[in-house]
C-alpha positions in Angstrom: -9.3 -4.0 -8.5 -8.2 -7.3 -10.6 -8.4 -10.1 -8.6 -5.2 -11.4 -9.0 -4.2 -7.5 -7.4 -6.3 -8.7 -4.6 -5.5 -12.3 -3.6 -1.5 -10.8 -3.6 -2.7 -7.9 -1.4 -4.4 -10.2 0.6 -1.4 -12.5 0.9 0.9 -9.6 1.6 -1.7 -7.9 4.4 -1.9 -11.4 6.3 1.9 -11.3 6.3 1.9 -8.2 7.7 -0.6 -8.6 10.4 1.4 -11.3 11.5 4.5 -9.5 11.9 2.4 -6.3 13.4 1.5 -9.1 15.9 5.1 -10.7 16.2 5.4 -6.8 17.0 3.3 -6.8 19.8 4.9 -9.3 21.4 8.2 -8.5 21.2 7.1 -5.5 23.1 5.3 -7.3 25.9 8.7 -9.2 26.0 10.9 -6.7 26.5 13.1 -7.5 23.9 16.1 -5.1 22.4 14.6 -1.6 21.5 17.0 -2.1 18.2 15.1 -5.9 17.1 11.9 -4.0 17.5 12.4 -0.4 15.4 14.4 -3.2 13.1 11.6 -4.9 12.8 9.1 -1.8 12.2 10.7 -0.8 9.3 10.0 -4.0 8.1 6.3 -3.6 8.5 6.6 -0.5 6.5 8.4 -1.3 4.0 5.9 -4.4 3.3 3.4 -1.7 3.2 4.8 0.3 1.0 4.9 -2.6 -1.5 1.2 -3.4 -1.1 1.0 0.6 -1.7 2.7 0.5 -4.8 0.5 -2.4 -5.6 -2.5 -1.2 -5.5 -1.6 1.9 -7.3 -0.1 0.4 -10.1 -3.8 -1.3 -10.4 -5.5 2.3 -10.1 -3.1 3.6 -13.0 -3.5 0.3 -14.3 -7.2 0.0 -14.5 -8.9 3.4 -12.9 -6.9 5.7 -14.6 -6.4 3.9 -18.0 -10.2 3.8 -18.1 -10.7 7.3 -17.6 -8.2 8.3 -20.4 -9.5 6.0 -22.7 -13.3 7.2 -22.1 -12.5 10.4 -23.4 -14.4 11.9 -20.7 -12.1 15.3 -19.8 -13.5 15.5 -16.3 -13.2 12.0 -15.4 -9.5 12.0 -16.3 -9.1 15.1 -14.7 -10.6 13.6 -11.2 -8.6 10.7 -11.9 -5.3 12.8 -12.1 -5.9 14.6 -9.3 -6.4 11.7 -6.9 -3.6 10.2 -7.9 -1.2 13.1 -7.7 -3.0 14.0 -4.2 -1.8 10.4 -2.8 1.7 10.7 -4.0 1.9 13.8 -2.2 0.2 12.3 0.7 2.9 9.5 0.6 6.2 11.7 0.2 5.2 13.2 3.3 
């Protein structure tokens, strides 16, 4: 992974442990079921964009690679594990 992919990862996984923590209290405090799913689908949505992310860097720089080795099986694994994590994320 590039390390400008990671230090925005990073950023956007700290956000999003502090708002899986604002989650946790809100819970404890009892607040409006509503303000707490609202807030849920906030925390997955964030995810989803780290996700994206770090796929675009696999296709990016995993992927890329293996096409431009001209190894056939490499690209072949390659493919494959990307298509089995879309799959795994439509679900």
């Amino acid at each position: 992974m590039r390390e400008s992919i990671k230090t925005s990862c990073r950023k956007r996984l700290n956000r999003i442990e502090g708002q899986v923590r604002g989650l946790s209290r809100m819970v404890n405090e009892d607040r409006y079921c509503i303000d707490i799913v609202t807030q849920i689908s906030a925390v997955r949505a964030a995810l989803r964009r780290v996700e994206e992310e770090v796929l675009k860097d696999h296709v990016a720089h995993c992927v890329e690679h293996a096409i431009t080795s001209g190894d056939k099986a490499d690209q072949r694994r390659k493919i494959t594990e990307l298509m089995a994590v879309i799959e795994r994320a439509n679900r």
